[in-house]
N, C-alpha and C positions, 0 to 999 in steps of 0.2 A: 460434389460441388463445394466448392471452399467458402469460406465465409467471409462477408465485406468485415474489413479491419470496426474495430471498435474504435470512434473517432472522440479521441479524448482531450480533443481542445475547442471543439464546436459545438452548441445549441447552447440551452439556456443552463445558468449556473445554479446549480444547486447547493453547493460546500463550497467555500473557498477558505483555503489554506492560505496563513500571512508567510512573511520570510522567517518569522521569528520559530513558527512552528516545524519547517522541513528545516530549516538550521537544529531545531532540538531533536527531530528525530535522526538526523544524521551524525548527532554528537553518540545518541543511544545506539545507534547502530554501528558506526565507524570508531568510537572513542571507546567508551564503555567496556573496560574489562572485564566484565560478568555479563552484561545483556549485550555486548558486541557478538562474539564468536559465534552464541545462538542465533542472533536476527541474520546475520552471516549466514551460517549453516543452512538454515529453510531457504533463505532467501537464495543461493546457489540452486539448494535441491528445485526448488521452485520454476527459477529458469530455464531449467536445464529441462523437466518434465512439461511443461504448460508451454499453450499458447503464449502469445501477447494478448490475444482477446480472452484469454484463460484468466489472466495474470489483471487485467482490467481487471475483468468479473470478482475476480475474489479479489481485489484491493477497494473496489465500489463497496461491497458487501458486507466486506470489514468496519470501511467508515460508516456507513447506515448501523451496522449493530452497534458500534459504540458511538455513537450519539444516541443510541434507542437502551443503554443500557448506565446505571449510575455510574460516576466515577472509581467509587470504590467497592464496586464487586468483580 
């Protein structure tokens, strides 16, 4: 049985993301000569092994642990 898609732009909002902020991860990820090629690298590996309900799940789970975790550890 397959699974209903994970609906990542309906119910109620929990995190919201400004422009300022996917603008600076996309500088860290696309621009970036030392943290680009890495976030690149998994980020490929990633796509390529996971779902898209995969791929929700551990980007949800990521932003809950760092907001649950200090800036500087």
């Amino acid at each position: 049985m397959a699974m209903k898609p994970i609906d990542l732009t309906g119910g109620k909002s929990v995190y919201c993301f400004n422009e300022a902020q996917i603008k600076s991860a996309h500088a860290l990820a696309f621009d970036d000569p030392e943290s680009g090629p890495r976030i690149r690298m998994e980020l490929e590996k990633l796509e390529q092994s996971f779902t898209r309900n995969e791929r929700a799940a551990l980007a949800f789970v990521m932003i809950d642990r760092l907001l649950q975790t200090p800036a500087d550890a």
